[in-house]
N, C-alpha and C positions, 0 to 999 in steps of 0.2 A: 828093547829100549832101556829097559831097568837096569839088565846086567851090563848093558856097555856103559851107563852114566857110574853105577857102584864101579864099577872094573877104573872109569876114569875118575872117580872120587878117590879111590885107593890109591892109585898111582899120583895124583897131585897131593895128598899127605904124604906119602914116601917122597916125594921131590922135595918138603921141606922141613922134615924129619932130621935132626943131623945125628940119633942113636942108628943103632944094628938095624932098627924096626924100618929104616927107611926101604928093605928088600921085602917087606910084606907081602904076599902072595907070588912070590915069584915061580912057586910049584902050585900053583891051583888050575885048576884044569874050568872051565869055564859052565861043565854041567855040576861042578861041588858050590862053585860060587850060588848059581839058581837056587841048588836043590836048599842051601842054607839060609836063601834071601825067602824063598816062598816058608820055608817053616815057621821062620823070625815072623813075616809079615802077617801069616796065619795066627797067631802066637799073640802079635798083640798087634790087630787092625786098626787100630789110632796111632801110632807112632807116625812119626814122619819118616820118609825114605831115606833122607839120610842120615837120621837116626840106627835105623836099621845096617846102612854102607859104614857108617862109625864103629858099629857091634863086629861086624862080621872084619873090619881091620882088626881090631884089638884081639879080638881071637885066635885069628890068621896069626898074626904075633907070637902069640900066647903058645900056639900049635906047633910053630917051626920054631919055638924057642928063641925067640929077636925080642921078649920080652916077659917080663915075670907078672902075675896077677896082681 
């Protein structure tokens, strides 16, 4: 339930994106997404969830180079 609300959290910021970053995770494979939401969410247990889907966009970004730190 987590990874499909983050998976559609990311895709509705790339739908209103209008840089490069609007393609954000479009190579992510669905067990990188998990394995990066459970470490985040491990990592700091008070954050909110989509705190957490915000981080792991910017990254995704960051990763496939659709945006700079």
């Amino acid at each position: 339930m987590y990874l499909s609300w983050a998976v559609g959290f990311i895709s509705g910021a790339n739908m209103f994106d209008q840089s490069d970053a609007r393609l954000t995770g479009s190579k992510y494979t669905p067990d990188s997404f998990l394995l990066w939401l459970k470490n985040y969410c491990t990592q700091k247990p008070l954050a909110v969830f989509v705190e957490a889907a915000s981080k792991l966009r910017e990254e995704l970004a960051v990763n496939e180079g659709l945006k700079s730190r």
